[in-house]
Structures are given as C-alpha cells and as structure tokens.
C-alpha positions in Angstrom: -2.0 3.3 32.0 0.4 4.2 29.6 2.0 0.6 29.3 -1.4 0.3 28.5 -1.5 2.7 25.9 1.6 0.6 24.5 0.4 -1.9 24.6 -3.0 -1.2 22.4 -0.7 0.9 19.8 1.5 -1.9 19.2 -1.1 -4.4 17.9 -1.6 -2.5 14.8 1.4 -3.5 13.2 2.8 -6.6 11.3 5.6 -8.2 9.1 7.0 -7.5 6.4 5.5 -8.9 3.5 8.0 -10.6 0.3 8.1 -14.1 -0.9 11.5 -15.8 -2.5 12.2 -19.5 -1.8 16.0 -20.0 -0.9 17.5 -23.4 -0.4 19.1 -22.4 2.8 20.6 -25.7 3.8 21.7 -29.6 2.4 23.6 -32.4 2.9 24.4 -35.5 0.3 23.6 -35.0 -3.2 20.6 -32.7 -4.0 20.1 -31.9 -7.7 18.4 -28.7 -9.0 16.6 -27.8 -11.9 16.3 -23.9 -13.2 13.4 -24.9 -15.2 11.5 -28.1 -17.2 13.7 -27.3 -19.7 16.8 -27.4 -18.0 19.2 -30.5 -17.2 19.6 -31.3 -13.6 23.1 -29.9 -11.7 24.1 -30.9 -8.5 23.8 -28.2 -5.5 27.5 -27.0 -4.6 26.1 -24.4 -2.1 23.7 -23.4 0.2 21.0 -20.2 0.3 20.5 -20.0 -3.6 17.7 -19.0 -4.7 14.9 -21.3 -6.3 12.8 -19.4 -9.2 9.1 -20.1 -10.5 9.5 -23.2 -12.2 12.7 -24.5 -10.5 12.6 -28.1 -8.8 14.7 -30.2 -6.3 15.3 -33.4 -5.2 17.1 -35.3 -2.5 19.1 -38.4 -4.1 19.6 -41.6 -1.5 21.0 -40.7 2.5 20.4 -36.8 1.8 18.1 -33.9 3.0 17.3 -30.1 2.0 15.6 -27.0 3.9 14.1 -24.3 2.0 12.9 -20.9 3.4 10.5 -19.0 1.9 9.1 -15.9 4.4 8.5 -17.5 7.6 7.6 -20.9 6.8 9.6 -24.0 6.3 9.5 -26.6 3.8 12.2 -29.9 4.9 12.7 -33.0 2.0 13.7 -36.2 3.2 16.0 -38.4 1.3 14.4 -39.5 -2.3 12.0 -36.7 -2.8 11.4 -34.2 -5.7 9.9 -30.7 -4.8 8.6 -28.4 -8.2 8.7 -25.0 -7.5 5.5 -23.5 -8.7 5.2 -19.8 -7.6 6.2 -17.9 -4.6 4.2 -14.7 -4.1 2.9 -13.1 -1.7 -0.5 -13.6 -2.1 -0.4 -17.2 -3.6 2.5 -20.1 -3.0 2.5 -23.4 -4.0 4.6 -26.4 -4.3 4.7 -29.6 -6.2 5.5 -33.0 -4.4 6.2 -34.8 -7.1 7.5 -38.1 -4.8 8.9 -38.7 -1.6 8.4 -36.7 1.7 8.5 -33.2 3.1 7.6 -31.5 6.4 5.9 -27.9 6.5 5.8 -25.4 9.1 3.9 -22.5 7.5 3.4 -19.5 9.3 3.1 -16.0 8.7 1.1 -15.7 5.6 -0.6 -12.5 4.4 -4.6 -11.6 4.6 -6.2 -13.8 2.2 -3.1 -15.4 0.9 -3.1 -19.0 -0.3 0.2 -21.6 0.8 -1.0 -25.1 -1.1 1.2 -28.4 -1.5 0.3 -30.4 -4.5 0.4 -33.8 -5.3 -0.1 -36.0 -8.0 -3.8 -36.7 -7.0 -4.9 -33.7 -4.6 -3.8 -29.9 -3.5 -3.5 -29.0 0.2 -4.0 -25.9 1.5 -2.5 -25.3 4.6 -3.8 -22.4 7.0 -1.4 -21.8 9.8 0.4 -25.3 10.5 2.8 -28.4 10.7 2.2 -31.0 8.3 3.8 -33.9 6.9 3.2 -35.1 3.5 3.9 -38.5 1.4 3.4 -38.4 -2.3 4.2 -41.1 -5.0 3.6 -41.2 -8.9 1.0 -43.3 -8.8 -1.3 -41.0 -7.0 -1.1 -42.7 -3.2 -0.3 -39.2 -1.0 -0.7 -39.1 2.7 -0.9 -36.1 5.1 -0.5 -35.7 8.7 -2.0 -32.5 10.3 0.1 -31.7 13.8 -1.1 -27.8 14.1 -3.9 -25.9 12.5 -5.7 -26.9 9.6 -5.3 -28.0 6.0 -8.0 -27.6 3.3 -8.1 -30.9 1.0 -9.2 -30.9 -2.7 -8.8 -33.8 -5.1 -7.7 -33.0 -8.3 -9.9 -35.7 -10.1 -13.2 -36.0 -8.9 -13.9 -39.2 -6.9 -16.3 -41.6 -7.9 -18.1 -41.4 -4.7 -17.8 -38.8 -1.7 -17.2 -35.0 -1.3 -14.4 -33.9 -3.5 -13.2 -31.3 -1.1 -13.6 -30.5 2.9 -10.9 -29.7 5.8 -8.7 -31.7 7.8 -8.1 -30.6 10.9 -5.3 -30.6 14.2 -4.4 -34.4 14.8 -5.7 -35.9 12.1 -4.1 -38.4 9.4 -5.4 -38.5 5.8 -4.3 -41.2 3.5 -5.3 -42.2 -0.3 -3.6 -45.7 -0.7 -5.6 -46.0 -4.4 -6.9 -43.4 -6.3 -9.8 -45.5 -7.5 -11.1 -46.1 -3.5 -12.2 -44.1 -0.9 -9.5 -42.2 1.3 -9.3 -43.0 5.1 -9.0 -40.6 7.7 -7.7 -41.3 11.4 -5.8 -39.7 14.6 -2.3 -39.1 13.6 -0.1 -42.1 15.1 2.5 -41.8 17.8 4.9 -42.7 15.1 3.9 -40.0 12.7 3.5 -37.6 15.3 7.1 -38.0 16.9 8.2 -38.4 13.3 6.8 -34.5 12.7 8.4 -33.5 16.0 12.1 -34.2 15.1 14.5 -32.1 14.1 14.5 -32.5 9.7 17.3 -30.4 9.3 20.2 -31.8 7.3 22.8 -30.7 9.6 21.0 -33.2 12.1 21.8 -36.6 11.6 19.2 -39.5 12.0 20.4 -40.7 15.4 20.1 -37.2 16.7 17.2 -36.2 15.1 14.6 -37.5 17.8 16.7 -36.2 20.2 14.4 -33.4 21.7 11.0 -35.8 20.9 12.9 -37.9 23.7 13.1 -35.1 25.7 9.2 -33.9 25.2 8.9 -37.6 26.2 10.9 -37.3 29.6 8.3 -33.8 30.3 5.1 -35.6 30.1 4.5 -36.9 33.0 5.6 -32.9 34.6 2.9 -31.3 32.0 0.4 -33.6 32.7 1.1 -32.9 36.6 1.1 -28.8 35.1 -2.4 -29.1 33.8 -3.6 -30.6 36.8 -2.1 -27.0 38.7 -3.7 -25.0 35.9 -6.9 -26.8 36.5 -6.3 -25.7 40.4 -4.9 -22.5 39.2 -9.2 -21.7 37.3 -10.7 -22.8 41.0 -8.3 -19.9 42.3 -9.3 -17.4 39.7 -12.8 -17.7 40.7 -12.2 -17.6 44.0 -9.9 -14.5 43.5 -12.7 -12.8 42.3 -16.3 -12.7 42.6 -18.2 -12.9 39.2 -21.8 -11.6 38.8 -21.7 -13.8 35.7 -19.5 -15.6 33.6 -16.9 -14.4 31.5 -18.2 -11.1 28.5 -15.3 -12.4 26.6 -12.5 -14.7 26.9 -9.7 -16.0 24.8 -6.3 -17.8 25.3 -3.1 -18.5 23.1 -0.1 -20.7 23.4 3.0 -19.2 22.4 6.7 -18.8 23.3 8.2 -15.9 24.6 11.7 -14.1 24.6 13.4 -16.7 26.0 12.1 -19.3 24.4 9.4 -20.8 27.7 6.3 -22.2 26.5 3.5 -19.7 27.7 -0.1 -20.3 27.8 -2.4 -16.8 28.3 -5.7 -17.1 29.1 -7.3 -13.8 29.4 -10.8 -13.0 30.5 -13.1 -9.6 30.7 -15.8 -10.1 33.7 -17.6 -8.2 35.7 -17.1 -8.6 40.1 -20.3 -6.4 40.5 -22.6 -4.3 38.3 -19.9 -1.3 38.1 -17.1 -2.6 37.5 -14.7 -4.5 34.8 -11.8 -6.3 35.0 -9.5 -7.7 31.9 -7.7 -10.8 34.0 -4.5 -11.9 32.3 -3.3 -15.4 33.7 0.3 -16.4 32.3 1.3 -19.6 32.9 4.3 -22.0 32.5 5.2 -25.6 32.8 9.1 -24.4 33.1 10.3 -20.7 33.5 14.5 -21.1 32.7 16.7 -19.2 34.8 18.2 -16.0 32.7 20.5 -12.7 33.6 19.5 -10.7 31.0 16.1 -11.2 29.0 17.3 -9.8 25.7 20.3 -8.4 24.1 18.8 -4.9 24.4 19.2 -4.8 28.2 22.1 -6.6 28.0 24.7 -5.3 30.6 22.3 -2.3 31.2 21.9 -1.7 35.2 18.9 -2.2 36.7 17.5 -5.2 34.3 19.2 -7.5 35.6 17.4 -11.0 36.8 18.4 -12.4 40.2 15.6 -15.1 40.4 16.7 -18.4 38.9 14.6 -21.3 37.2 11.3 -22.5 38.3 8.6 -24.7 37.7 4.6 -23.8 37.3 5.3 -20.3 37.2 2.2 -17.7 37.1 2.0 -14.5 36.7 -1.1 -11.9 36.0 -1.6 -9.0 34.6 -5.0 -7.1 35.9 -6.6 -3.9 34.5 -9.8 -2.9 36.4 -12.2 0.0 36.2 -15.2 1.1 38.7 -17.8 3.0 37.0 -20.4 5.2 38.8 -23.4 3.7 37.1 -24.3 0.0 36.4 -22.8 -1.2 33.4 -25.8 -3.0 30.9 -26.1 -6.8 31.4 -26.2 -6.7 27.5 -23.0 -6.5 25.7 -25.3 -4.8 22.7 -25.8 -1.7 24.5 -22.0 -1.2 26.1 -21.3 1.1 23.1 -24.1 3.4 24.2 -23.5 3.5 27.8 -19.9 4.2 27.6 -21.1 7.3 25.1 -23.2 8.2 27.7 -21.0 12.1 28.5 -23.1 11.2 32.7 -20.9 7.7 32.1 -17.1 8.4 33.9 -14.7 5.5 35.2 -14.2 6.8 39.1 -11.3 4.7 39.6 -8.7 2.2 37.7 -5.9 0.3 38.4 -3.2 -1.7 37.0 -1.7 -4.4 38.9 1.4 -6.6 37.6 2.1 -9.6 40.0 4.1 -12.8 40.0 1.7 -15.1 42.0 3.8 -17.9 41.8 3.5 -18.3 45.8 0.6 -17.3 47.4 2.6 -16.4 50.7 4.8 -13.8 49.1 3.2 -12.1 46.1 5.3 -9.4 44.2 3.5 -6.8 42.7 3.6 -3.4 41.3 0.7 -1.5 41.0 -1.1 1.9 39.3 -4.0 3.5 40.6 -6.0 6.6 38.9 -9.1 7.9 40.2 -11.8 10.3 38.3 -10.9 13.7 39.2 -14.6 15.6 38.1 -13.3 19.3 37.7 -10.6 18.2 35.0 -12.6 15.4 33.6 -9.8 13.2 33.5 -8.2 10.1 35.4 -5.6 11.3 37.0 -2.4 9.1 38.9 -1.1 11.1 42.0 -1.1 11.2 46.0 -4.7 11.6 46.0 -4.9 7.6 45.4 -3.4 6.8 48.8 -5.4 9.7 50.3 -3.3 11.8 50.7 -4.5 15.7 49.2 -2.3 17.1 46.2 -2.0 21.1 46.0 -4.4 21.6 43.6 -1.6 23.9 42.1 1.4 21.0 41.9 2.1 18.9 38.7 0.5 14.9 39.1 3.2 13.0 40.8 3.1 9.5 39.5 2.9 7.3 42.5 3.4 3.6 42.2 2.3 0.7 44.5 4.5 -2.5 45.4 6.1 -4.6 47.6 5.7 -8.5 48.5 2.5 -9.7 50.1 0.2 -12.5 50.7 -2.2 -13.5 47.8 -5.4 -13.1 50.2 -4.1 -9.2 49.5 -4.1 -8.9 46.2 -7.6 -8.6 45.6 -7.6 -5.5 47.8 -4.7 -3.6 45.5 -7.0 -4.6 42.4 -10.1 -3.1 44.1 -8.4 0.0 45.5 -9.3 -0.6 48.9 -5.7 1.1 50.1 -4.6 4.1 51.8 -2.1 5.6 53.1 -1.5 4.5 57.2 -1.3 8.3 58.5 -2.2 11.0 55.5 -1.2 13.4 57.8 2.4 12.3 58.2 2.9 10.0 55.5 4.6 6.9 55.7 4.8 5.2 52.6 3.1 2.3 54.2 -0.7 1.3 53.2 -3.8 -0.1 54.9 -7.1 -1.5 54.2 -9.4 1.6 53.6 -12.4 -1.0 54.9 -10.8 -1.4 58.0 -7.6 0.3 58.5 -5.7 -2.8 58.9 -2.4 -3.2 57.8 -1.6 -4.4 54.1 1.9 -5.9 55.3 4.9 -6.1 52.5 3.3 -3.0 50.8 4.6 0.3 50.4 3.7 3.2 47.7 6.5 5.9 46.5 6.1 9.2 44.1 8.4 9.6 41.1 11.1 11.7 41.7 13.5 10.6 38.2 13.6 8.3 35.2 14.8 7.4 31.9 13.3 5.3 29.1 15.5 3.5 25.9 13.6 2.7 22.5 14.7 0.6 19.5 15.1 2.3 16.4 14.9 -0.9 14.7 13.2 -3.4 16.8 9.9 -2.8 18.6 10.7 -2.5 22.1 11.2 0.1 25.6 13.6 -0.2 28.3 12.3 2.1 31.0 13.4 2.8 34.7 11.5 5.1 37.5 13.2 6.2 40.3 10.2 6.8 43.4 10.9 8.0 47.0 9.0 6.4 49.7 5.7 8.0 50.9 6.4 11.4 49.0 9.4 11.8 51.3 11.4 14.4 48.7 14.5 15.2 49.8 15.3 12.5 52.3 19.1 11.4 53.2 17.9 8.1 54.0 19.1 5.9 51.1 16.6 3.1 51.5 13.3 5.1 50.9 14.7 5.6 47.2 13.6 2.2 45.0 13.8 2.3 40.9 10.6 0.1 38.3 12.9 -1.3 35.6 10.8 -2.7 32.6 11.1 -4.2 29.7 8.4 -4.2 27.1 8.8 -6.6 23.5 6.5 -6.4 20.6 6.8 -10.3 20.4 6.0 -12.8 18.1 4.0 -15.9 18.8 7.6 -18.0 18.0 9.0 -15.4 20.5 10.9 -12.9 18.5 11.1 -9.5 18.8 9.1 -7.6 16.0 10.6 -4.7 13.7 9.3 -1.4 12.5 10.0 -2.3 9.2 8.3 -5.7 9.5 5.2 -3.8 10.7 4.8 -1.0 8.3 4.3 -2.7 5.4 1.2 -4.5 7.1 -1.8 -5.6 4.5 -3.6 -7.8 7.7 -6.7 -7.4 8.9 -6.7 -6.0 12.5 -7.8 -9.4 14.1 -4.8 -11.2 12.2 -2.5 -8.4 13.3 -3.1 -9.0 16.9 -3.5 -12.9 17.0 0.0 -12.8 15.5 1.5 -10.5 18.1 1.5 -10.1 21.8 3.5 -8.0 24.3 5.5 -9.1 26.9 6.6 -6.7 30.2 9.3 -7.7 32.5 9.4 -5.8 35.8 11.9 -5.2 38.2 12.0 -3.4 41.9 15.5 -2.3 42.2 17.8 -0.7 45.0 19.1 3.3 44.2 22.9 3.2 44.2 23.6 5.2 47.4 24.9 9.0 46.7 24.0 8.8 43.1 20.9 8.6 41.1 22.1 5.8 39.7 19.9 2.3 39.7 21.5 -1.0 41.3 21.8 -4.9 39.4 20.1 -5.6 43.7 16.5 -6.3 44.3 14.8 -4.2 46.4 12.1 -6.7 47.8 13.3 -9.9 46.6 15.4 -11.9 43.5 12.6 -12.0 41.9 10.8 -10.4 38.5 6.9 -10.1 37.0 7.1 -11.4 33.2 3.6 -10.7 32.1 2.9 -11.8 28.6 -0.4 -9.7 27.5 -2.5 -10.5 24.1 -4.8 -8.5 22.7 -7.9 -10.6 21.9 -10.1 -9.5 24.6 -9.4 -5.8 24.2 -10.2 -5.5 20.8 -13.1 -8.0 21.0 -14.3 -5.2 23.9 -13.2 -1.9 21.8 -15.5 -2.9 18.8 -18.3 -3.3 21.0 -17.5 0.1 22.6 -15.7 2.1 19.5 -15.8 5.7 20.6 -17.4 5.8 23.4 -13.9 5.6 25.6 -12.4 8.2 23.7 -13.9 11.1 25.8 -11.7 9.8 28.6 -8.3 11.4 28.9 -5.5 10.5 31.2 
C-alpha cells in the first residue's frame, strides 16, 4: 500500500521547462551565421549556442547535432537549418535545403515544435521524422513515431490545404504546382531514420545497430507470438465477469535501457471486487549487478539473476468490496461515496512469472478492520489474532511457487498452517492444502535511502519468519530490498527540480512518466542485522514497471469517494 501511495504521488510531477538551441556536436566544415545580417564563420567548437535568427549549414562530407530541451535536430551533409525561435511555448526551424532528422520529445502543454520549409510548416507532436527540403519548393517527410501536422504555405490549387500525417507514413511534394503523394514509409527511409546521424558516427558505422534490429526480428516476431500466448494466460489467470473498465499500454525503456511493453488493465473477477493487472513484458531482459548508480555497491540490491529472454513480470493490486460494485462506470463515484461502501480486503502482489513452475513473489495483504475504520496490514491476514493492544506488525508474503498459485495470493485465500503455533508456512483457506514455496514473516527492522536530487527510494525490511521474535535460528530472518525510479519513457531517472516547475496537464504528466520497482528477497548476515548481496529464495528479482493511465482514468471517475479510506 504505501509503494502504492508512491507510486500515485509521483505522477504529479514533470520536467523542467527552458528552451536554448546548442550546437552540441560537428564534424567537417559547418558554417554559422549570428544573424541575416551577418557573414558566415566557420564552427571551431562544439556546444555554442544558436540565437533567434542564427542559421547553419553542413558544407560537402560533414554533419551537425543540435539540442534544444529534449529533442534532437541532426543535418546531413549540404543542408542549411535557420534558426527561428526557441521558446518554450513555440519552436520552430527553417530547412532551408538539404536533410535533417528530428526526435522531439518532451514539449510543454500546448506548445508548438514546427519545421519549415520552403513550401509547407510541419508540426510535429511527439515524434521521429525525417525531412528533405530544396529551394524550389520539393520537401519530403517521413513520419517513423507519432504524428506530424501538415500545412502548406501557399494554398493548393486543388485539395485540403492542411490535415495530419500520421506513424509510418511518407509525404512527398515533387512539384509545387501538383498534387502531393502520400505512402508507407520505405524500408530504405525507415532504416535510413533508424541509424545513428551523429557526426562522431561515420557512414560505414552508422547502420550499425539497424543491422542489428535486423538480426532481432525474426526473435520479436517469435516475442509477439509469446505475448499473444501470454493474453490467453491472462484470461485464464483470472475470471472476468466482463471485459476490461479500462485499459491502456505503453512502450518504453526502462533503467537499463530493455525495451518494455506494459499493458495494464482494471477488471472485475466477480461483482465485488477489482483488480488493476499490470503485465510487463520484454523481448530481452540484459543481465545487470546493480540497477542504478544509487544502489551501487549498497548491500542487499545486488542482482544474482543473469540475462533472459521473454521476460514477464506483473504487478497486481486487488480490492474485495462488501457490496456489488455498479455495472456502470457512471455511477462508481457514488457507490464508492457510499460511508455503508468499505473495501474488506486488498492486496498487492509483485511477481516475476517468467516460469510458471517457479513463481517469485512478494506479496501485501490488508483487511477492513470495522472498529478503526481503516485497512489495516498485520497477523490478522494469515489468521492469526493481534492483541488488540500491540502496534500493526507489517507482515509480508513470499517465496517461489507454481503459477496455478498465484491466483490464490491475489484473492487472499491464505492462512497461516497452525494459528495456534505459528509456522510461517501458509495454506489454502478453501481447503487447507498446502501453498508449497510460500512463507509470510512480520517486520522486525528496516531502513529506507531517498535522493535529494533525483526521484527515487532505496528501501530494505528485515521480517522474521511466522512472527517468531527473538529466534536464534538465523534462517527464519529474510530482508525486501527495493528499488523504486520515477522513470522516464527513454528510461531516465527524473529530478525534483525537473518536476517542480511542471505547467502539464495531469494526463501529460503521467503518460510521460512511469515507475519502475525492483525487488529483492535477501539472506540476514548471521549475528548482525545486517542484509546479505545472497538470495534468500533464488538469483532472481521482480522489475515491475507500473504506469499510471488506468489509475487516473479510475480516480476521475471515483474523485473523493476513496478518500474516506485510511490505511
């Protein structure tokens, strides 16, 4: 629950918002021009800065990169680039000739990025393009990612004078006085996109990593054939009364770089309860010792597991209600304000399903405790009683089990095998049998590390087996380690001072961030309190990379009706 809580807080938060064009790299001769006035000088080093009203251009066998924010402007050799303004709220560039490549990303609420050309103005909404421009007006654009808006400059003689381009499309004006053509990009243009523009990169080497996309087809295409298999075994995992309230999914890399595709759903498995099912998958998960600089040489984060291929992982949040929860979505906000509406149980359940014969999984479970009006985290979700007088003692559940278990963890059919004497092991509350590989332990110690700088939390728990406090037996002591990113959709690892200075929307805040949790199970370092680099279960981790689409999709709908429920 209160990962949870982290991980609804951190969506309201976003870059940092200035805009100044820097010409952060060259090679060959590149000219530059302070103003139309000026006389053209040759560039004699990199990251200057190009005003309002500069220009550039790449003579014969050279190249340039500029930076402005987060985006990316590249010119090929025997272009000219005008430099028309650069703030926040409205950027735009003039290709006078040649060829440039655009990655633009990260642009303010309502803010404009547009490339001009003799004949038209693109505006590009969250993409990669590739755009050809010559003097006479012929100018060519190839849309990889997102969408560009397209406006001619002189009104055609026939046909709309503006509309959108979209992903995988080529537009192409080879005469100003005929109609355009529009077609799928090429395979030519599209690995052309792909390579690597920067002028450090020479020509040979530049298609290097296209080649390599090339050689990881035929494995993706054999990826998407799992995922397909991977939807079958989410429907089988759980029962649906209907289809998905609300789903969503996003494609973006995380902390170390994988390719991640989320697909996140909110359903229903019976008339009382709700489930947010988070499905992480990816084609190639590279083998790692530390995730990120932060946990760097600190013990108890350290990664034992190697590479692998068509790695899943899920993340599952799940609350029971004691009524039936309305079959329209219209009147959630309502029945949720209802004060005779309480959640009588949650969980949270973090698990690497990458094998279905040996699942590792951590897991919280809270259950509605009337007299307090709260959901509350303590023995008394294995069954076994709490003095009424004692302080909650968070209990957590793990261990490594098979996947036909899971969906009893998520559903809190669990217990404790002998509440009289307890164990520390768990069985079926249904029918007593045994959940094998599972085990639950009560907090006993813990420590937690924040960034003053960067957005993120390095945490460890130390638990005891079966609320067995005081025992001399070194193995009932096992330490959570986690590791919890505000992340970027290119992966990186957001700042506090990126995020004050927000002027996004809510929605654009949160499709631009995510959160991604990396859990460990560690051994206790015998005699001390101190937590081991050793698994505890396995070499293994959960890396759970959570957006916040579906949740905030669900809050509007139910906007102060939650509120009422502490925890």
């Amino acid at each position: 629950m209160r990962f949870f809580l982290f991980f609804l807080n951190s969506f309201f938060f976003i870059s940092n918002l200035f805009s100044e064009a820097v010409l952060s790299d060259y090679s060959g001769e590149v000219k530059f021009r302070k103003n139309s006035f000026s006389d053209w000088e040759s560039v004699s080093a990199k990251n200057i800065v190009l005003p309002d009203g500069s220009a550039l251009k790449t003579e014969n066998n050279s190249k340039a990169k500029i930076i402005i924010d987060e985006s990316t402007i590249w010119l090929k050799p025997d272009s000219a680039l005008e430099i028309e303004t650069t703030s926040k709220y409205y950027t735009s560039f003039g290709l006078v000739y040649g060829k440039i490549k655009a990655s633009v990303v990260g642009l303010v609420r309502k803010a404009r990025f547009q490339v001009r050309t003799v004949s038209a103005v693109f505006g590009v909404r969250g993409t990669d393009i590739m755009v050809a421009s010559s003097i006479d007006g012929r100018c060519s654009i190839d849309v990889l990612f997102g969408e560009v808006e397209f406006e001619y400059l002189i009104p055609p003689k026939k046909g709309k004078r503006s509309f959108m381009i979209t992903q995988g499309m080529s537009f192409e004006i080879q005469d100003v006085e005929k109609a355009y053509a529009v077609s799928l990009i090429t395979k030519e243009r599209e690995n052309e996109i792909l390579s690597n523009w920067d002028p450090s990169v020479s020509e040979e080497k530049s298609y290097e990593n296209v080649f390599k996309m090339e050689d990881r087809k035929e494995r993706l295409r054999n990826f998407i054939a799992y995922s397909n298999a991977v939807n079958s075994e989410i429907s089988k995992f759980v029962y649906k009364e209907k289809e998905s309230d609300f789903e969503s999914g996003r494609s973006l890399k995380d902390i170390r770089g994988n390719i991640v595709r989320v697909d996140q759903r909110l359903i229903r498995p019976d008339s009382k309860t709700l489930e947010l099912f988070n499905l992480i998958k990816r084609a190639e998960y590279k083998n790692y010792s530390y995730a990120s600089s932060y946990s760097y040489m600190e013990p108890g984060f350290k990664y034992n597991g190697g590479g692998a291929n068509n790695r899943l992982d899920a993340f599952i949040i799940t609350f029971g209600f004691n009524k039936d929860i309305p079959k329209d979505i219209n009147k959630w906000q309502s029945f949720f304000s209802d004060s005779s509406v309480n959640p009588e149980w949650a969980t949270f359940v973090n698990a690497n399903i990458t094998d279905n014969s040996g699942v590792f999984f951590t897991a919280e479970a809270y259950k509605y405790n009337i007299s307090r009006g709260e959901l509350i985290n303590n023995t008394e979700v294995v069954g076994v009683p709490q003095n009424s007088n004692d302080r909650d003692k968070d209990v957590l559940i793990t261990g490594v089990i098979n996947k036909t278990l899971l969906d009893d963890i998520v559903k809190l059919n669990f217990k404790e095998s002998d509440v009289s004497n307890p164990t520390g092991n768990i069985v079926k509350k249904s029918d007593s049998s045994a959940i094998s590989g599972a085990l639950w332990g009560v907090k006993v110690d813990g420590f937690e590390f924040s960034g003053s700088d960067k957005i993120y939390q390095l945490k460890g728990t130390k638990y005891v087996k079966g609320a067995n406090f005081g025992s001399s037996n070194n193995d009932d002591y096992f330490w959570l380690t986690q590791e919890n990113y505000v992340i970027s959709n290119s992966g990186s690892v957001r700042s506090k001072e990126d995020i004050f200075s927000s002027n996004k929307s809510v929605s654009e805040i949160i499709n631009a961030n995510a959160i991604q949790s990396i859990s460990y199970v560690k051994k206790n370092i015998s005699n001390t309190d101190g937590v081991s680099d050793d698994d505890y279960f396995s070499s293994s981790n959960i890396d759970s990379v959570i957006i916040g689409d579906v949740p905030f999709m669900m809050l509007e709908k139910v906007s102060g009706g939650v509120d009422r429920w502490k925890y």
